[in-house]
BABADO-443438 format. One record per residue (C-alpha): residue in three letters; x, y, z. Coordinates in Angstrom, 1 decimal. Layout:
Ala  X  Y  Z
...
//
This chain:
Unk  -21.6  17.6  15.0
Unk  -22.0  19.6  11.6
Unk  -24.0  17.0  10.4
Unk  -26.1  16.9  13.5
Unk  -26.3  20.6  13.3
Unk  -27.5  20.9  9.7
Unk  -30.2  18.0  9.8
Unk  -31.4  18.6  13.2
Unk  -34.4  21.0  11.8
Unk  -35.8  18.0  9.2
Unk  -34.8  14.6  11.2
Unk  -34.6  13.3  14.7
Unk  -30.9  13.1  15.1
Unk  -29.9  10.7  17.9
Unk  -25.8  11.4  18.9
Unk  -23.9  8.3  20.1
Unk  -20.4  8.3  22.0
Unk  -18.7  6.0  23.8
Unk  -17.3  8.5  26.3
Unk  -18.4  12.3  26.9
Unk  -19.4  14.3  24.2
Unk  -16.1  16.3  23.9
Unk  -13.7  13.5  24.1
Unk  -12.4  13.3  20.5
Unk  -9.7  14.5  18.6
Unk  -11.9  17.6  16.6
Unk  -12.1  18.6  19.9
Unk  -8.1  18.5  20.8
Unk  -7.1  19.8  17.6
Unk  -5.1  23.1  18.0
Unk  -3.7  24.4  15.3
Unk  -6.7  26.0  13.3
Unk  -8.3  25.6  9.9
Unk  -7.0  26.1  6.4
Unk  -8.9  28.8  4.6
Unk  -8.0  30.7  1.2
Unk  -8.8  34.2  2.8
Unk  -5.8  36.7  2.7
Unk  -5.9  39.2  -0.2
Unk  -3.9  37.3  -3.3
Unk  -4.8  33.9  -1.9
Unk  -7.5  31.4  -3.7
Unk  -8.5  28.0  -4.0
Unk  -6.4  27.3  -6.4
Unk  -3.0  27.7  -4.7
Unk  -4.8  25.9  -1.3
Unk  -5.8  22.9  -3.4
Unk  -2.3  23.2  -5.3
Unk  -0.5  22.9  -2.1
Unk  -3.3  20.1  -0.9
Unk  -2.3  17.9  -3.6
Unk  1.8  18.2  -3.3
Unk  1.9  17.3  1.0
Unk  -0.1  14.4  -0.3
Unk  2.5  13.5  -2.6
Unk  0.6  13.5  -5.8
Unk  -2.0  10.5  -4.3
Unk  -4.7  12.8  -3.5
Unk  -8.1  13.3  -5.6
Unk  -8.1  16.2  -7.6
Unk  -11.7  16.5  -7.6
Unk  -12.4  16.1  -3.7
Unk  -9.8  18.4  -2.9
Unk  -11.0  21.1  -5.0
Unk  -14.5  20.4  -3.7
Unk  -13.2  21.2  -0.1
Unk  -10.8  23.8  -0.6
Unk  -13.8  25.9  -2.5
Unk  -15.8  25.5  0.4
Unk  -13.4  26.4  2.9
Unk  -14.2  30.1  3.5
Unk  -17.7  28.9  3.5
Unk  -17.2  27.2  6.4
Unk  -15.2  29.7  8.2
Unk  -18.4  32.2  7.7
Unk  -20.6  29.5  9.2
Unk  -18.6  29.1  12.1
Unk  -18.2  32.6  12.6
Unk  -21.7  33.2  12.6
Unk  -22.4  30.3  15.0
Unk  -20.2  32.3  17.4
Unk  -16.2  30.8  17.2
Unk  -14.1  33.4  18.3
Unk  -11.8  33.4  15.9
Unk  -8.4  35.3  16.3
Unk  -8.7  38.4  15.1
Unk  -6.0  41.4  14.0
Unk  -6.6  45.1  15.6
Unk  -7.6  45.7  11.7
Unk  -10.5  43.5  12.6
Unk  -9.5  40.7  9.9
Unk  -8.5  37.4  10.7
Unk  -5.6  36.6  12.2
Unk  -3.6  34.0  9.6
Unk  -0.9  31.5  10.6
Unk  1.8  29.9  8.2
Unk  2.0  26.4  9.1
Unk  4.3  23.6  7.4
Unk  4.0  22.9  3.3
Unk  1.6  26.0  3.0
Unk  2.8  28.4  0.4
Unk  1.0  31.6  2.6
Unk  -0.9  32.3  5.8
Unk  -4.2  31.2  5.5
Unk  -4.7  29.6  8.8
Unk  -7.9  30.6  10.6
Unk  -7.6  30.2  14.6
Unk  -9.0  30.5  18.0
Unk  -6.9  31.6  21.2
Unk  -3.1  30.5  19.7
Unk  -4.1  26.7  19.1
Unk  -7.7  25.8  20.8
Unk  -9.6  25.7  17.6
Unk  -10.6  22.5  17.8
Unk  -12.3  23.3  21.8
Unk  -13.7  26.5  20.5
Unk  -15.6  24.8  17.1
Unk  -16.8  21.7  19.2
Unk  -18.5  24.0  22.2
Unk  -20.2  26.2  19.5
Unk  -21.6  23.1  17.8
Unk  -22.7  21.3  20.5
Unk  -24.4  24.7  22.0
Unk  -26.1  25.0  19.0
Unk  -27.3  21.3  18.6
Unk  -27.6  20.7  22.5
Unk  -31.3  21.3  22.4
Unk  -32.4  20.1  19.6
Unk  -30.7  15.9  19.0
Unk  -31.3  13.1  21.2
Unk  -28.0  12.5  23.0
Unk  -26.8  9.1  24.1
Unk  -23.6  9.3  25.6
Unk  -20.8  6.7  27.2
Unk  -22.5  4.0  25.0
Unk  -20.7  1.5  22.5
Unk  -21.6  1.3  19.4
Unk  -20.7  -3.1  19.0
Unk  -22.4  -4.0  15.4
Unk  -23.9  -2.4  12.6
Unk  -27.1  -3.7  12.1
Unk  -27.5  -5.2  7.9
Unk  -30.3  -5.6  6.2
Unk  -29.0  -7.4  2.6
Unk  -26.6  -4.3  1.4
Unk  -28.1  -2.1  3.8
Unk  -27.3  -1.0  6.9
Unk  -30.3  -0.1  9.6
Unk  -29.0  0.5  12.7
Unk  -26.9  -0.3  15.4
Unk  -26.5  -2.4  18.0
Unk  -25.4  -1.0  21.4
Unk  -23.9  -2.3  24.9
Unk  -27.9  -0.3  26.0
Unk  -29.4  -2.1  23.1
Unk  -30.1  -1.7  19.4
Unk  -31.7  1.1  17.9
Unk  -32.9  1.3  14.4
Unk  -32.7  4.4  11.8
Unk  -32.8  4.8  8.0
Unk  -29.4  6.2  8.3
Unk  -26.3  6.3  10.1
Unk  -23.4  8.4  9.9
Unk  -19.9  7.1  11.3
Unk  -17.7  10.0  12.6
Unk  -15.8  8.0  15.1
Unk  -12.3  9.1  14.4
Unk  -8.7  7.7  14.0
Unk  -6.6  4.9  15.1
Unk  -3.8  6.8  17.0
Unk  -4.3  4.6  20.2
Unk  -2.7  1.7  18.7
Unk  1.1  2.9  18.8
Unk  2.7  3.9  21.7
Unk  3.6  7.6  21.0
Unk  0.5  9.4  19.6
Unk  -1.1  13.2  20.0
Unk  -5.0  11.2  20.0
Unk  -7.2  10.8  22.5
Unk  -8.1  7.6  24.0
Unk  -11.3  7.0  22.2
Unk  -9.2  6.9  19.1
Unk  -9.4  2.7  18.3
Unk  -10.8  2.6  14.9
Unk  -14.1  1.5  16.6
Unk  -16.0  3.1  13.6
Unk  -14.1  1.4  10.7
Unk  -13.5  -1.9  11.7
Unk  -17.2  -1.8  12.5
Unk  -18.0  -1.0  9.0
Unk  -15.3  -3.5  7.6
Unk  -16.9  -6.6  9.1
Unk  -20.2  -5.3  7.8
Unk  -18.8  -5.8  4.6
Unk  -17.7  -1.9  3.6
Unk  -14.7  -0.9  2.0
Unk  -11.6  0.6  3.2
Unk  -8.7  2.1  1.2
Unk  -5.3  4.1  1.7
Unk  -4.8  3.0  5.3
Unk  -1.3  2.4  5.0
Unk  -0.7  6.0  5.1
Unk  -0.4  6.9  8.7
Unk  0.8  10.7  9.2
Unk  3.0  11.0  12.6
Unk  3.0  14.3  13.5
Unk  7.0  15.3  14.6
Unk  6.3  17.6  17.6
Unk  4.5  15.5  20.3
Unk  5.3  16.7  23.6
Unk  8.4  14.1  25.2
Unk  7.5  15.3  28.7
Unk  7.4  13.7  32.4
Unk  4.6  10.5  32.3
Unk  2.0  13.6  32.8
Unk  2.7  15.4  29.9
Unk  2.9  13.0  27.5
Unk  1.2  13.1  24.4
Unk  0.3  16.7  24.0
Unk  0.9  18.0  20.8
Unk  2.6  21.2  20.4
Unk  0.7  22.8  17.2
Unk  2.8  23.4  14.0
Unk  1.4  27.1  14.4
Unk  4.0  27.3  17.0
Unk  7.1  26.8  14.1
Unk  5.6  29.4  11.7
Unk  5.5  31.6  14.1
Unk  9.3  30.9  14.8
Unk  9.2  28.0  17.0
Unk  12.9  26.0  15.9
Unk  13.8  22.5  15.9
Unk  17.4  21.7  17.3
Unk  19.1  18.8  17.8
Unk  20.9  18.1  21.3
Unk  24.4  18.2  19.0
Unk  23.3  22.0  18.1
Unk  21.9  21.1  14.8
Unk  18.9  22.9  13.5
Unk  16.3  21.5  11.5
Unk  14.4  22.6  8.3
Unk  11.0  23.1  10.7
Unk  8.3  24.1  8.0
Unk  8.9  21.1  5.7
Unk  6.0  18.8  5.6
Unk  5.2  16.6  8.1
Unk  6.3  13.7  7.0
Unk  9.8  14.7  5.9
Unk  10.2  16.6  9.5
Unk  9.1  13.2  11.7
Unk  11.7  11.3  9.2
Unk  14.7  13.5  10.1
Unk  13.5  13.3  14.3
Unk  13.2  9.8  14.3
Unk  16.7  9.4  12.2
Unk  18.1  11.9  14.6
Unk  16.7  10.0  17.9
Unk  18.0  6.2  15.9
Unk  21.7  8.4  16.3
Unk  21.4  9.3  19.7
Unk  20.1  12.8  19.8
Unk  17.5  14.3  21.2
Unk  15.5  17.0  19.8
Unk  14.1  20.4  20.8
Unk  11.6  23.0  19.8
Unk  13.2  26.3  20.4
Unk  10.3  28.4  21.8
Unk  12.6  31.4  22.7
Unk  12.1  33.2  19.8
Unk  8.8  33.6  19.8
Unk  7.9  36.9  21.6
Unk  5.2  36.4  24.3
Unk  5.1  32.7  23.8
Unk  3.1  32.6  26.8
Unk  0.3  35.0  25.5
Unk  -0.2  33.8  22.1
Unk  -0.1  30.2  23.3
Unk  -1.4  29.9  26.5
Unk  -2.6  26.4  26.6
Unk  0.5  25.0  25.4
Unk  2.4  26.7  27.7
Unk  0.3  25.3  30.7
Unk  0.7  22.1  29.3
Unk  4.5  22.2  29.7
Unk  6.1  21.2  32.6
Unk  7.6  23.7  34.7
Unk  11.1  23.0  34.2
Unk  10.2  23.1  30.1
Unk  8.5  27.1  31.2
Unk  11.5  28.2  32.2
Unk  13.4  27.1  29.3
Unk  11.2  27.0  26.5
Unk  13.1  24.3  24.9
Unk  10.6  21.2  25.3
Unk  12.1  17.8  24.2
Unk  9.7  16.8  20.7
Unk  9.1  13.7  19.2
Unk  7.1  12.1  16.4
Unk  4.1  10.4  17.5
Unk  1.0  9.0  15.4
Unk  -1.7  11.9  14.4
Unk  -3.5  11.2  11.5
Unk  -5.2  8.1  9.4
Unk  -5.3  9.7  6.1
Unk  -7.2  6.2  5.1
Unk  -10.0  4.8  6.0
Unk  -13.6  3.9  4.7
Unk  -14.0  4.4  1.4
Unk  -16.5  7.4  0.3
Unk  -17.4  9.7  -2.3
Unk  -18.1  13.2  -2.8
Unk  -21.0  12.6  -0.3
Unk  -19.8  10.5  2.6
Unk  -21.6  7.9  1.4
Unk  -19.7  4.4  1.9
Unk  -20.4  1.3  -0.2
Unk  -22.9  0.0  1.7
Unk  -26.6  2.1  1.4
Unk  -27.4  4.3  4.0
Unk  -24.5  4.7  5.2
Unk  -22.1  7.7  5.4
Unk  -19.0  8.2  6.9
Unk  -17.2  11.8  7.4
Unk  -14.2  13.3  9.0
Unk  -11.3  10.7  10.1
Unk  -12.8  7.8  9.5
Unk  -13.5  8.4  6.1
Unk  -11.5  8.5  2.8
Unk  -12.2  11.1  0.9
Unk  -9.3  11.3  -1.2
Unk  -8.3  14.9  -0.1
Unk  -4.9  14.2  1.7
Unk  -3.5  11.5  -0.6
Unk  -0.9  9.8  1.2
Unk  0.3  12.7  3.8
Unk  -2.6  15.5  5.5
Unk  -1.4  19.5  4.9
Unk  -1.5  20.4  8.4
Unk  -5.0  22.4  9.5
Unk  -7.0  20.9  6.8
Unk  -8.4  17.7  9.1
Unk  -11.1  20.0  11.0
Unk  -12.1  21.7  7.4
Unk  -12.4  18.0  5.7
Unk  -14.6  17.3  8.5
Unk  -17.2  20.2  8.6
Unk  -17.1  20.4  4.4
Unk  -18.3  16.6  4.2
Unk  -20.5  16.9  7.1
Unk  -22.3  19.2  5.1
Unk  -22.0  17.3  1.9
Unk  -23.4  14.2  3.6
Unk  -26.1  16.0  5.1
Unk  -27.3  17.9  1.8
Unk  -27.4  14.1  0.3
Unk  -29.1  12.7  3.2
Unk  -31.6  15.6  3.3
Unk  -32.5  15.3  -1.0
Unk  -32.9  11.3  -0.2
Unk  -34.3  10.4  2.8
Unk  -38.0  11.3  3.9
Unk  -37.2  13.1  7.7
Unk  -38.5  10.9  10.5
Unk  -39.2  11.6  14.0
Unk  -37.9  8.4  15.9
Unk  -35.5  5.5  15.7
Unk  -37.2  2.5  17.1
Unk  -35.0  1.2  20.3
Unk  -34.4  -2.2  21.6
Unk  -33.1  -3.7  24.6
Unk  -30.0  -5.3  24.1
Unk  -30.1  -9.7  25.2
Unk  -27.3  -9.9  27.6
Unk  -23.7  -11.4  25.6
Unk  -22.8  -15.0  25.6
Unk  -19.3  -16.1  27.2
Unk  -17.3  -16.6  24.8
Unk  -13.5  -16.9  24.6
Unk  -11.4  -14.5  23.5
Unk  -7.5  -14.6  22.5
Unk  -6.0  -10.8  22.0
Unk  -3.1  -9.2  23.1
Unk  -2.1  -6.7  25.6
Unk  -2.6  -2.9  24.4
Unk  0.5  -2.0  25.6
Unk  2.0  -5.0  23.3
Unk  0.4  -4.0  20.0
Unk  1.5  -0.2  20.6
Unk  5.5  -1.1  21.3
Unk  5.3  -3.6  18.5
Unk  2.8  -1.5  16.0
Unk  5.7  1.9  17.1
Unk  8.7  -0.8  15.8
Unk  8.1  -2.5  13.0
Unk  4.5  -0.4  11.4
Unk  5.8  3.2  12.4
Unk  7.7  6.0  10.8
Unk  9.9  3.7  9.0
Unk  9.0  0.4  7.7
Unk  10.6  -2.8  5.6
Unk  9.9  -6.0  4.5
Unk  11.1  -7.8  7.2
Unk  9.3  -5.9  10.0
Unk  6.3  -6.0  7.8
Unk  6.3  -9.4  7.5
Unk  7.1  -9.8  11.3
Unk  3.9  -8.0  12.0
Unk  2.0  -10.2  9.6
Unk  2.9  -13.5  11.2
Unk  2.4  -11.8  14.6
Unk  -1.3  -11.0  14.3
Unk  -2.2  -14.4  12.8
Unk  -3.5  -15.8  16.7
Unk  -5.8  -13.1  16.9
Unk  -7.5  -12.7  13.8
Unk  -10.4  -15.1  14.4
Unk  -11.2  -13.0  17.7
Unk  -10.5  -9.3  15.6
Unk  -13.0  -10.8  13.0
Unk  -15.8  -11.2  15.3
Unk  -18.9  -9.9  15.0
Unk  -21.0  -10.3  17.6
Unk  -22.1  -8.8  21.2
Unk  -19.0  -7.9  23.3
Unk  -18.7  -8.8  27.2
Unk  -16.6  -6.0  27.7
Unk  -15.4  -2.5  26.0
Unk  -11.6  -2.7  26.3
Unk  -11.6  -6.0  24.6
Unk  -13.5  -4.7  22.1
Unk  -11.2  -1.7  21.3
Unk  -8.5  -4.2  21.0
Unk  -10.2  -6.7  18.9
Unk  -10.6  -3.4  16.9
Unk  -7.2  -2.2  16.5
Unk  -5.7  -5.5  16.1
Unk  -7.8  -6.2  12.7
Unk  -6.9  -2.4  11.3
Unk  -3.7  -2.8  12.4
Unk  -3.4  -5.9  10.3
Unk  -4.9  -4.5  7.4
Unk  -2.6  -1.3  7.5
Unk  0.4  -3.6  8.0
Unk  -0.5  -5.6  5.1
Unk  -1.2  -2.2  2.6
Unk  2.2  -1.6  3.8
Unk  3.5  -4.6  2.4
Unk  1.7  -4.2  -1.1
Unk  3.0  -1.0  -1.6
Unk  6.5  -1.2  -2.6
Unk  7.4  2.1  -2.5
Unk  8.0  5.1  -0.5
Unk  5.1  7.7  -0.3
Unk  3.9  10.7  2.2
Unk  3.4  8.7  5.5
Unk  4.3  5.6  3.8
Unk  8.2  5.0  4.3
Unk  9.9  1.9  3.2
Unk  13.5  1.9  4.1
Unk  13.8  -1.3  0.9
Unk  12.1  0.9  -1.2
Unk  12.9  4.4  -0.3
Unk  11.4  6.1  -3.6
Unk  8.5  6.4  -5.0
Unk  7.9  5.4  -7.7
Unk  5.2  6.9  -10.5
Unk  3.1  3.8  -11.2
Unk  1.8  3.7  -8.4
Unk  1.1  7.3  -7.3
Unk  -2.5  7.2  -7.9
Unk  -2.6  3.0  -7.3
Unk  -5.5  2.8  -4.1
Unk  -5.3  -0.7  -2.1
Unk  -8.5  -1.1  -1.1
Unk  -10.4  -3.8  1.3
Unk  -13.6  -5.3  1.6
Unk  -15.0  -8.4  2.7
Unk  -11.4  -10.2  3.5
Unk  -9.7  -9.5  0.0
Unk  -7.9  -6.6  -1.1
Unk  -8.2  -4.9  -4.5
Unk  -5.9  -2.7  -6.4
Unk  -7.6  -0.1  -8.4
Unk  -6.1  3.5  -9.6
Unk  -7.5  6.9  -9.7
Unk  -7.9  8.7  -12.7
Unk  -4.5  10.5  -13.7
Unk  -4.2  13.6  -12.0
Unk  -3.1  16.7  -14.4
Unk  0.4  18.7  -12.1
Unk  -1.7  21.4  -9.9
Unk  0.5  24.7  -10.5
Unk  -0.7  28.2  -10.3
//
């Protein structure tokens, strides 16, 4: 929607989604967005602390780039109306969340960020785009190395650019905080048009997912909720170090669950829980109210992978871009600092847009054509409910050669189908053929890297090891390539 927003003047922006406009995971993000604006706070130390939750993997260049921009953003958003929390000085109200050296987290109502950026967007875009909503996005449409539209379950429409913001992959394992919508429609589209995609063996669980009744399941309770005193405590009475990372906090949960335990987040601490979180709290169930000791567990939150892009979204195929999930940029290496996903977003929204805007000559129309009704063809995939279980098992929080190589053999039936890249009969089929070839591709990066790293976790190689903290696996066009950022100086204040 930034992008929308700051091209809508010069181009005729047409908005596709494959359900209603607000179902996405910018939208269900809660916990706010990092932003170097307390007195004695910079850049510096924000990109510093950047860099070390994504265990040295992350590009030193794209991550200053973002964190420079942040407050930027945050005076944008504030002037397109988010009502941001505020302190009775007037000045933003700051939360400490995990691997942050200082409260720099700008938020809305507790943890509704995510609603509150979304509605202001879309209010100030509604207007002025070319909507198309619950419509599928099937093939991107190639033109040599070029990519010219896209083809639609309505039909195909045609435009000198396209921008993928489709999201994550979270709806391929069985415990996740993501939305539905979140298949990896938007990179295996681009990967069987011949883009590439690096990193996406770094999967970031997030450790407090809501372990509710069948209703409750998946809501994430915000890491805001621990720096403000929220506790983690085992079902033997063992507490937890709560503001590590978010990596080395799932670790310890799932080790703790593989023993027997449960655990809890200790909410009794925090004074007026119900007034400074008030969405959470309605989203607990009524026996969890009265306690405020919800059962947690780590679920699947963030791709820190994806298509590959540079400083401007732009992919490796021309004309077109890619920003937010879907992307990567580079700036969480191999494990997100929580609260920096919605600022990636909105900083290379705007970075794609500036490109797009000193390239492209604006237009005022795409050209649209009905889509020929798809042939039968057969189709041999999975159950969802399958790949999650199996994806949770052997491709989760831990992972080892064996399991790995399980999960290898496994998907070897469905490739052909996952590969395909024609006209789809139905969506859900689609989706699946979608997560089964990321899937694959993320269990096969897994395998390569034979080491332990951020949301990477070998249990047969549990270290990392230095040659290969900057070592990208990336894949394009059914091969995979091992290439290596430049050396990364130690980011210290």
């Amino acid at each position: 929607m930034m992008s929308a927003y700051l091209l809508r003047k010069s181009f005729h922006v047409i908005m596709i989604t494959k359900s209603d406009v607000f179902a996405s995971n910018s939208f269900l993000a809660q916990g706010g967005i990092a932003a170097p604006i307390a007195e004695g706070d910079d850049w510096q130390a924000h990109t510093a602390d950047t860099w070390k939750a994504g265990a040295a993997h992350g590009d030193e260049t794209s991550i200053e780039m973002m964190t420079k921009h942040a407050v930027n953003m945050i005076e944008l958003l504030d002037d397109l109306g988010v009502p941001f929390d505020r302190e009775e000085s007037g000045g933003y109200s700051l939360g400490l969340e995990g691997a942050h050296g200082t409260r720099r987290i700008v938020h809305v109502n507790g943890a509704e960020t995510g609603k509150a950026v979304m509605r202001a967007l879309w209010k100030a875009i509604k207007d002025e785009i070319t909507l198309l909503d619950r419509t599928c996005v099937y093939r991107f449409i190639k033109n040599k190395d070029e990519i010219i539209g896209v083809e639609t379950d309505q039909g195909s429409l045609f435009a000198p650019v396209t921008i993928v913001a489709t999201g994550g992959c979270g709806q391929m394992y069985s415990v996740t905080s993501n939305g539905k919508e979140a298949t990896g429609d938007g990179i295996a589209l681009a990967y069987r048009s011949g883009a590439a995609i690096s990193d996406v063996e770094f999967i970031q669980f997030h450790p407090t997912v809501y372990a509710g009744n069948e209703k409750e399941k998946g809501l994430l309770i915000s890491e805001a909720v621990r720096g403000e005193g929220g506790q983690l405590i085992t079902s033997a009475g063992e507490r937890l170090q709560s503001l590590k990372s978010r990596d080395v906090v799932s670790r310890e949960i799932f080790r703790q669950e593989r023993e027997g335990h449960t655990v809890h987040l200790d909410l009794t601490g925090i004074s007026d829980f119900e007034r400074k979180f008030p969405a959470l709290y309605k989203g607990l169930n009524k026996s969890d109210r009265r306690t405020l000791k919800p059962r947690v567990t780590p679920g699947a939150h963030f791709l820190n992978g994806g298509i590959s892009v540079d400083a401007w979204g732009q992919t490796s195929l021309s004309r077109l871009y890619a920003v937010g999930e879907v992307a990567c940029t580079g700036v969480h290496g191999a494990n997100r600092l929580a609260s920096n996903s919605l600022l990636e977003g909105l900083v290379f929204a705007h970075q794609a847009a500036t490109h797009i805007q000193q390239t492209f000559q604006p237009l005022t129309a795409g050209l649209f054509v009905e889509r020929d009704k798809a042939e039968p063809r057969s189709f041999k995939l999975p159950t969802r409910e399958d790949l999650q279980k199996k994806m949770m098992r052997y491709v989760g929080i831990e992972r080892h050669a064996r399991s790995l190589w399980y999960m290898n053999n496994w998907f070897q039936p469905f490739l052909d189908t996952a590969h395909y890249n024609g006209p789809w009969p139905e969506r859900d089929m689609f989706e699946q053929a979608n997560m089964i070839l990321l899937a694959s591709l993320i269990t096969r990066s897994a395998a390569i890297r034979t080491e332990s790293r951020g949301g990477h976790f070998r249990a047969d190689y549990p270290n990392s090891q230095d040659k290969f903290q900057q070592l990208i696996i990336e894949w394009q066009n059914g091969a995979h390539m091992k290439r290596q950022r430049p050396t990364i100086k130690e980011l210290s204040r």
